[in-house]
N, C-alpha and C positions, 0 to 999 in steps of 0.2 A: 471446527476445532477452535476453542478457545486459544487466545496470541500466548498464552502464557504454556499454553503444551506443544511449542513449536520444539521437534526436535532437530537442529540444524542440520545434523547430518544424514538427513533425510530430506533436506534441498535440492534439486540438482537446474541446474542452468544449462536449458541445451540448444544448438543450435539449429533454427529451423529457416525455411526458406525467406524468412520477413528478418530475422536476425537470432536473438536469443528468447527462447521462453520456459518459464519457469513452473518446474511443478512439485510436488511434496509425495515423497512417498509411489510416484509415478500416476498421481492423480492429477488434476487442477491443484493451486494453493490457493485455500480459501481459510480465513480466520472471523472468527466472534471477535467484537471490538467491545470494549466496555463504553458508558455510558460517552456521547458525544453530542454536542450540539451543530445543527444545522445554521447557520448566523444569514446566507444570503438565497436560498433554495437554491430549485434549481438555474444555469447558467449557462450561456454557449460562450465557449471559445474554440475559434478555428473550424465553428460548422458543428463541433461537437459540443454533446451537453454534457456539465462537471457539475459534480459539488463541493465543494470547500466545506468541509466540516474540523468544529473546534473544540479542540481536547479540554479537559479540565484538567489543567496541572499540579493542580492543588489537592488533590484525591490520590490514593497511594494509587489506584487502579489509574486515573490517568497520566501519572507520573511512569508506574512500571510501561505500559501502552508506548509512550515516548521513547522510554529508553531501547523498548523492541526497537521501536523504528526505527531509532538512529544506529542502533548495533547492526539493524541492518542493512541500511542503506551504506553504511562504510564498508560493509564486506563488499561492496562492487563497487563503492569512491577509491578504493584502496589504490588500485591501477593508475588513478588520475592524479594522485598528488604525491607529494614523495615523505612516505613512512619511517619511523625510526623503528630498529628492527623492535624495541619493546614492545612497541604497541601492535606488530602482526602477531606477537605472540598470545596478547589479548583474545583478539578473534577468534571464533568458532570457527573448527577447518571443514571447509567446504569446498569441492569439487567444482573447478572452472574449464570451460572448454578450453582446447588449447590454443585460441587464435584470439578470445576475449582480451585477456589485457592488453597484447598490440593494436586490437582495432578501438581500445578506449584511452590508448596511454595519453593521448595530445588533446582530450576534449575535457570537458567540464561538466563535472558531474551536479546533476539537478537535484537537491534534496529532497526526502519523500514527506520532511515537516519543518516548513518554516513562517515564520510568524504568528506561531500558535495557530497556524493550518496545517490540516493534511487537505492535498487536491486529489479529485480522481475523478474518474471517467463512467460513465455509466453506462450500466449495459443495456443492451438493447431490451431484454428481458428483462427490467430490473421489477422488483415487488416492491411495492410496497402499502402496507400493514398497519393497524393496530391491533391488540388485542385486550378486545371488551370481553371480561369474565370470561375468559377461554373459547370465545370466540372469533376468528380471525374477521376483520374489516378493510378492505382494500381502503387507502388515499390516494385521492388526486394528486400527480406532483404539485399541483401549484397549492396543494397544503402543505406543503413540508416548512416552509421557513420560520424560522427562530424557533423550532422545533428539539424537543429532547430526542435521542433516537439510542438505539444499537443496532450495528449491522452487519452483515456480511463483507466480507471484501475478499476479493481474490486479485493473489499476487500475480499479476499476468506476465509481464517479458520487461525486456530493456529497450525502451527505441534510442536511438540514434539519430541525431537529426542538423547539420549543420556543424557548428564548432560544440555542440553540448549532448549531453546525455543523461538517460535517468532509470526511474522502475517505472511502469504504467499501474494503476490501482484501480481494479474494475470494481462498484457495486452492484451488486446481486443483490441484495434483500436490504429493505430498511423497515424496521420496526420501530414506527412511534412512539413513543413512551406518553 
């Protein structure tokens, strides 16, 4: 599903035995990203491999991209900072369990893009693709960097960890450009 036909109220945050996870529609959440650059490949942090991919801000599609992300990542910072009542009013109303905002009110919410990065975690599965004349061609990860791409992502949960917290962003699919 392209980010731009998300319908919010077809969000739901639920709790499972690890904490909360997220799904759309009672599926996985997984969205089409518009054009993005890869800047470092792939990376480990904490054992796990990420990649930091880098929006173009300057394109309507990467500007709209951005504003998702930050629309959404405040509908679950909401609990953590303290809101004037106009700006809940903004928000998309979306369904929270009901122990969420107490077990996040005292932590510090992780952004899902900052410094003209999004981080994310890769899946174990993950693909990736080009396509030559309507041909699919698998890449090595270690071709991906400074790479054009569009890809999959799936909104997976919220971890919790320490004094902080945030969304997890799994890739599934990266198509080369």
């Amino acid at each position: 599903m392209d980010y731009k036909d998300v319908d919010y109220s077809k969000i739901f945050l639920q709790t499972d035995h690890k904490g909360y996870k997220f799904t759309y529609a009672m599926e996985k959440f997984r969205i089409k990203t518009p054009k993005l650059t890869i800047p470092f490949g792939i990376e480990l942090y904490n054992k796990r491999e990420i990649i930091n991919f880098q929006v173009n801000k300057d394109t309507n599609d990467g500007y709209n991209f951005i504003n998702f992300l930050t629309t959404f990542g405040k509908l679950y910072e909401q609990f953590s900072v303290p809101l004037y009542d106009e700006q809940k009013e903004n928000y998309p109303k979306i369904i929270f369990p009901k122990d969420y905002a107490k077990s996040v009110s005292h932590l510090t919410f992780n952004r899902l893009y900052k410094n003209n990065l999004i981080r994310t975690h890769t899946n174990k599965k993950i693909k990736i693709y080009t396509n030559k004349n309507g041909k699919l061609e698998s890449v090595k990860k270690e071709g991906i960097k400074g790479k054009d791409c569009i890809c999959e992502l799936e909104i997976s949960n919220i971890w919790i960890y320490g004094k902080g917290y945030g969304i997890t962003i799994l890739v599934n699919e990266i198509e080369i450009l």
